[in-house]
C-alpha positions in Angstrom: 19.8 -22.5 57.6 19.5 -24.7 54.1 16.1 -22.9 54.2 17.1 -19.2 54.2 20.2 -20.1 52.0 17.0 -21.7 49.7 14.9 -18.4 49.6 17.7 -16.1 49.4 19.1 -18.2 45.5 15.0 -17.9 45.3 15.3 -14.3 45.5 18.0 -13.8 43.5 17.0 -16.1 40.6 13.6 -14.1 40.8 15.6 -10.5 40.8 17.3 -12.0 38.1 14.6 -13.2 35.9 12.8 -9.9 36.4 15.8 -7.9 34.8 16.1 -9.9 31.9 12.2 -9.4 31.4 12.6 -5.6 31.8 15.6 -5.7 29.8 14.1 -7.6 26.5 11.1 -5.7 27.3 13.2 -2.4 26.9 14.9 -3.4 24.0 12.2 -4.3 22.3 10.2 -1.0 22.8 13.3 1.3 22.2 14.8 -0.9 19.3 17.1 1.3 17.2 20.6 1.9 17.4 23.7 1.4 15.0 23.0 -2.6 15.0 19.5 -2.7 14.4 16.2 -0.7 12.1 12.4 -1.1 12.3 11.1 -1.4 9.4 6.8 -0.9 8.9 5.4 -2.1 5.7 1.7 -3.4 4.2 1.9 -6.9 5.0 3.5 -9.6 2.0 4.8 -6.6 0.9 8.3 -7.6 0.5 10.5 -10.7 -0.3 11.7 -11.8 3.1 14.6 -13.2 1.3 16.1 -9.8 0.9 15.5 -8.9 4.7 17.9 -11.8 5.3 20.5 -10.6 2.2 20.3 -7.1 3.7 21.3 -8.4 7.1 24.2 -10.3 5.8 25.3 -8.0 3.9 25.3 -4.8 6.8 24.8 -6.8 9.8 22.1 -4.3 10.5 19.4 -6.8 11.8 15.9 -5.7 10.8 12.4 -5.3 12.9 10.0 -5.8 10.9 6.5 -5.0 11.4 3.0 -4.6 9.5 -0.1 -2.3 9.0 -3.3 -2.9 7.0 -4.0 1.1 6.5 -2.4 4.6 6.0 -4.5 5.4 9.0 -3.5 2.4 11.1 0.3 3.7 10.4 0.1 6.9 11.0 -2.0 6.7 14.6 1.0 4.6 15.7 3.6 6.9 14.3 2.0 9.7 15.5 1.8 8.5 19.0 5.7 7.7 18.7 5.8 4.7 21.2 7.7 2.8 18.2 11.1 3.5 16.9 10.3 3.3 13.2 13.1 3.9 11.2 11.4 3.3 7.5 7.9 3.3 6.6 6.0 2.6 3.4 2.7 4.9 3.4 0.8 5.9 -0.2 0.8 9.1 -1.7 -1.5 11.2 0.0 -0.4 10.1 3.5 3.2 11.3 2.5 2.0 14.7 1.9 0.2 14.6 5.0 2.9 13.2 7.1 5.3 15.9 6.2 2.9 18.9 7.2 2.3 17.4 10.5 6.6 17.1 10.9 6.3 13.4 10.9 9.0 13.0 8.7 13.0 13.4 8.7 14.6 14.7 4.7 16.2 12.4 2.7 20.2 13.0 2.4 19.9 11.6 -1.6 24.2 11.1 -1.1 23.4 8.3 0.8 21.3 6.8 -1.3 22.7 6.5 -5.0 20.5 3.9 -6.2 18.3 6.8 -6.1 19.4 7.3 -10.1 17.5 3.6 -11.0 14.4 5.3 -10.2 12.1 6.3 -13.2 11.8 10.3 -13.6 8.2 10.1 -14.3 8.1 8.9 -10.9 9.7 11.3 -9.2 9.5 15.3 -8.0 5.4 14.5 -7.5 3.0 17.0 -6.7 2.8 15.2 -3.1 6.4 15.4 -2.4 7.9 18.3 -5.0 11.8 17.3 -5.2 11.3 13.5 -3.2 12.7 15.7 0.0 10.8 12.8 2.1 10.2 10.0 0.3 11.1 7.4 -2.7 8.6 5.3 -4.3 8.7 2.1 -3.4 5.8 0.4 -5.7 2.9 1.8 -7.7 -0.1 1.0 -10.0 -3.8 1.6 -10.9 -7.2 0.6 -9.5 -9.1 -0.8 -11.5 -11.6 -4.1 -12.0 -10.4 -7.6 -12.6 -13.4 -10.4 -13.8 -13.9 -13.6 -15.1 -15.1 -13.5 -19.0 -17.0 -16.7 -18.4 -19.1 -15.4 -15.6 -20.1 -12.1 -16.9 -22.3 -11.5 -20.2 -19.9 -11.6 -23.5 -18.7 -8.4 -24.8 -18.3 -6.6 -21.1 -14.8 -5.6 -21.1 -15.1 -3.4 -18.3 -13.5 -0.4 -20.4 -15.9 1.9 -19.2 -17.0 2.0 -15.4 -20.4 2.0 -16.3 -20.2 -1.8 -17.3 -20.5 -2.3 -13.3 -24.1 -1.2 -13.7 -24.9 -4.2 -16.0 -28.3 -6.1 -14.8 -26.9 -9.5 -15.3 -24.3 -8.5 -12.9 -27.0 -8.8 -10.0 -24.9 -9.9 -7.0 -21.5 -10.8 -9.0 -19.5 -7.4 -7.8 -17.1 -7.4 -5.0 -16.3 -3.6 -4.0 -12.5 -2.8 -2.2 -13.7 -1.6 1.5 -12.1 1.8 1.2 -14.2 5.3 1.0 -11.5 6.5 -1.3 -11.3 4.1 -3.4 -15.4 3.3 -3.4 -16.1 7.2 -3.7 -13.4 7.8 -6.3 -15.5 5.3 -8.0 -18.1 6.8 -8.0 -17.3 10.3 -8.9 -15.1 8.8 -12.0 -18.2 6.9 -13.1 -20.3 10.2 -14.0 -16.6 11.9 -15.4 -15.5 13.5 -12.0 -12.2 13.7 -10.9 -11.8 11.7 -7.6 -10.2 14.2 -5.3 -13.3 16.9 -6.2 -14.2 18.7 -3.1 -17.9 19.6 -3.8 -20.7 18.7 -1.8 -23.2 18.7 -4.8 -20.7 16.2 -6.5 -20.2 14.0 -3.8 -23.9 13.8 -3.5 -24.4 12.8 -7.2 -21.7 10.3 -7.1 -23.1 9.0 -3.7 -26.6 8.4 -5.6 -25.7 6.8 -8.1 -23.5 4.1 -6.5 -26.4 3.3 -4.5 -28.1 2.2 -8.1 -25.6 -0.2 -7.7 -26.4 -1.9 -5.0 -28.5 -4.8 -6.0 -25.2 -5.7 -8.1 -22.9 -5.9 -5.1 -22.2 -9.1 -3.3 -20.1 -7.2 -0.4 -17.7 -5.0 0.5 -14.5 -6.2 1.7 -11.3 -6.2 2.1 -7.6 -8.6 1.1 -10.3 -11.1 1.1 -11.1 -10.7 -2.4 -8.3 -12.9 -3.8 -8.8 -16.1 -2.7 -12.9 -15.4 -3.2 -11.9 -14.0 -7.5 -9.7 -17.0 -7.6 -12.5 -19.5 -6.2 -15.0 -18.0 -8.4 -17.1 -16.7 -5.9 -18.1 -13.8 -7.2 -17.9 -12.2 -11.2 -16.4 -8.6 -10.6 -14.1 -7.3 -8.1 -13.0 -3.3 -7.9 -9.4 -4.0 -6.6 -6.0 -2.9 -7.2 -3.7 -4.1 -10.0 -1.1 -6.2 -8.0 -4.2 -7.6 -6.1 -5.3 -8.5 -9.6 -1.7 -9.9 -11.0 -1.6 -12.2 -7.8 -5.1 -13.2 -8.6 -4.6 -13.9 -12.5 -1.6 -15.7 -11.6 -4.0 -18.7 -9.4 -6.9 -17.9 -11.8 -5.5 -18.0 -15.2 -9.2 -17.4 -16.7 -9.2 -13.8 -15.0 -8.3 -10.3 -16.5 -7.7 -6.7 -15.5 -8.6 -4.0 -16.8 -9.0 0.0 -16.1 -11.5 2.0 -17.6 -11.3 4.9 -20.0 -13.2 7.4 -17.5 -10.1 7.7 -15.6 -9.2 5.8 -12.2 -6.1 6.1 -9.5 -2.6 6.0 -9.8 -0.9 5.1 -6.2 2.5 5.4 -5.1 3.5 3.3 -2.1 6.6 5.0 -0.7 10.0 4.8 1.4 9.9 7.4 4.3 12.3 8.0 7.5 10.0 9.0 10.6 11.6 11.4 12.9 10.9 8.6 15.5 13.8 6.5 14.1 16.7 5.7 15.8 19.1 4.9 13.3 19.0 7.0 10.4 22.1 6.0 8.7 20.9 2.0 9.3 17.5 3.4 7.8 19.2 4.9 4.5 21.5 2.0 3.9 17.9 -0.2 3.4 16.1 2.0 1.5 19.6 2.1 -0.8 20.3 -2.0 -1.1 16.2 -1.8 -1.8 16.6 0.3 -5.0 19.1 -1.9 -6.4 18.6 -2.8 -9.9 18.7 -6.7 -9.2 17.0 -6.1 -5.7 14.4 -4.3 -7.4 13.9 -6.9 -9.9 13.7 -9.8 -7.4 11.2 -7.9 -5.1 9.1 -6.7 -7.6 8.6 -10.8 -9.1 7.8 -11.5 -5.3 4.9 -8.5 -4.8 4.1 -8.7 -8.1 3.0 -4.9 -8.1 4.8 -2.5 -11.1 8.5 -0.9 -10.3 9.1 2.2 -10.4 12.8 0.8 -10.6 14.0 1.3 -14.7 17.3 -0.5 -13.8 15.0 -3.7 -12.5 12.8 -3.7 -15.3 15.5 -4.4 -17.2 16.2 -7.6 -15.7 13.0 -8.5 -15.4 10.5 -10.6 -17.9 9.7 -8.7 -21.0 6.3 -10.2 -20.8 5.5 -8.5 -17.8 6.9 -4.6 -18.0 5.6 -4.6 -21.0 2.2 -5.8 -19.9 -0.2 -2.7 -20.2 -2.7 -3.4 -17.5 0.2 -3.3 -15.1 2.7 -1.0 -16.8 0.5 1.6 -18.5 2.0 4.1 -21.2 2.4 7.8 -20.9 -0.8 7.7 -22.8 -2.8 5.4 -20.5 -1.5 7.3 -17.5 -2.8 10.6 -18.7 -6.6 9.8 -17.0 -5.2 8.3 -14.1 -5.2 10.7 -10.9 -2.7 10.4 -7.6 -5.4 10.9 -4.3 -4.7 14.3 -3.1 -4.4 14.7 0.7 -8.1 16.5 0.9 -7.8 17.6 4.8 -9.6 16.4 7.6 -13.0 17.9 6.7 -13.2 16.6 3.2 -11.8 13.1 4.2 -14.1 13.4 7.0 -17.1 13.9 4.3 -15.7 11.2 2.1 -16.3 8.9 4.8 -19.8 9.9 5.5 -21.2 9.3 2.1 -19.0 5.7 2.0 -20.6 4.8 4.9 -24.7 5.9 3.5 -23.9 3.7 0.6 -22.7 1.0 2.4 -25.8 1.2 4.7 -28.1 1.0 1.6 -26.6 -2.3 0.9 
């Protein structure tokens, strides 16, 4: 009898234990809800000081997950296993989420921190009126180097300086075909959202001149190798480069004259999300002025946030290799969304020069 009483608590302890496993397991899969949003960002691309402000201040408590690429987001979004109720993709993947109906509009009433925002940074070619999206950070691309370990009187004003002999295997390249063959075509005074075969060809030949220059091709891995002073030269992005100069105080940054990209990293609702008030009340306590301020000191990537600015260092917003003028800005492109075929071609001629490496 004390046997059978034995398995049958067995039994139920093991029923028991398997609902609680299918229950977290559910809640976890289908978060959402009034008490709860999923948030999907870069990675260290917020202070997680505010994530715990926001929840104490709207007992909403936040998910909070991480990509490495526009592509890596969307593939998950599109396969809409995840209740994501704000994501942060660039420009170009805006524009591209919102023709494939990824997207939910913005109701701009509920978010009236909205007015902190910049006007040059709004009603953008890739999202005319913001019905989808908000900037959330932006800046250039550009090359950040070490004066003592490059020849004196290279600047790198001029894209061309990359070519330099004495530069043999001192260059670190961003692993991105955008961002490599944007290079490229900016180097011989091509815009970088061209969509010419000959062009892409002639921008593809002469990167490869580059080649015996290049030390590799990588990735987030080029801060800690510019602050070690592994390598001379890296083509990176400017809050790459202000995190870098900040450990490296011998570095610099700097964008050349040809012309380069201007990015917009952005807030956007998916139409997977589950809580789309919870998922406006974020994106509104994350334009506040002294929110703003505070997140942008943590990223250390430009604002696009006037009201933080203001509270910010005068040093920095007025730092022109991070905040650049009207003037500065006039050479700088946003990536276009170039379609699958183009993108698909962009990514063919990355990958022949990265085999002639």
């Amino acid at each position: 009898m004390k046997s059978l009483i034995r398995s049958s608590i067995a039994v139920l302890v093991a029923c028991a234990l398997l609902f609680y496993a299918s229950y977290t397991l559910n809640a976890t899969s289908n978060a959402g809800g009034a008490g709860v949003i999923t948030v999907y960002n870069w990675g260290e691309y917020i202070d997680p000081d505010l994530i715990t402000q926001f929840e104490e201040e709207t007992g909403i408590h936040v998910i909070y997950e991480t990509f490495d690429s526009n592509e890596a987001m969307l593939t998950k979004i599109q396969q809409g296993g995840s209740a994501y109720d704000v994501a942060v993709p660039s420009e170009y993947m805006v524009e591209k989420m919102a023709e494939e109906g990824l997207l939910l509009p913005l109701d701009p009433s509920k978010i009236p921190n909205l007015a902190h925002i910049d006007p040059y940074f709004l009603n953008l070619p890739f999202d005319p009126g913001n019905r989808y999206s908000i900037p959330y950070f932006w800046g250039t691309l550009g090359i950040v180097y070490n004066p003592n370990l490059v020849p004196e009187g290279l600047t790198f004003d001029s894209w061309q300086d990359l070519w330099d002999p004495a530069l043999k295997q001192k260059v670190f390249l961003y692993d991105g075909a955008r961002e490599v063959v944007g290079m490229g075509l900016n180097s011989i005074g091509e815009s970088l959202n061209v969509k010419d075969e000959a062009l892409l060809r002639r921008a593809t030949d002469h990167l490869k001149t580059l080649v015996p220059n290049i030390k590799g091709v990588i990735g987030d891995e080029i801060t800690p190798l510019m602050v070690n002073n592994e390598a001379a030269v890296a083509l990176t992005f400017s809050g790459q480069a202000a995190d870098m100069m900040a450990e490296n105080e011998d570095l610099e940054y700097s964008v050349p004259r040809e012309g380069s990209n201007l990015w917009f990293d952005n807030f956007v609702i998916p139409k997977t999300s589950k809580n789309i008030e919870g998922a406006h009340a974020f994106i509104n306590f994350m334009l506040d002025a002294e929110v703003g301020a505070q997140n942008a000191d943590y990223v250390g990537y430009s604002t696009p946030n006037a009201a933080a600015m203001e509270l910010m260092d005068e040093e920095v917003v007025t730092d022109e290799r991070f905040y650049p003028t009207g003037e500065q800005r006039k050479n700088l492109e946003v990536y276009q969304n170039l379609g699958p075929e183009w993108m698909g071609k962009y990514s063919e001629y990355f990958m022949e020069f990265k085999m002639a490496l």
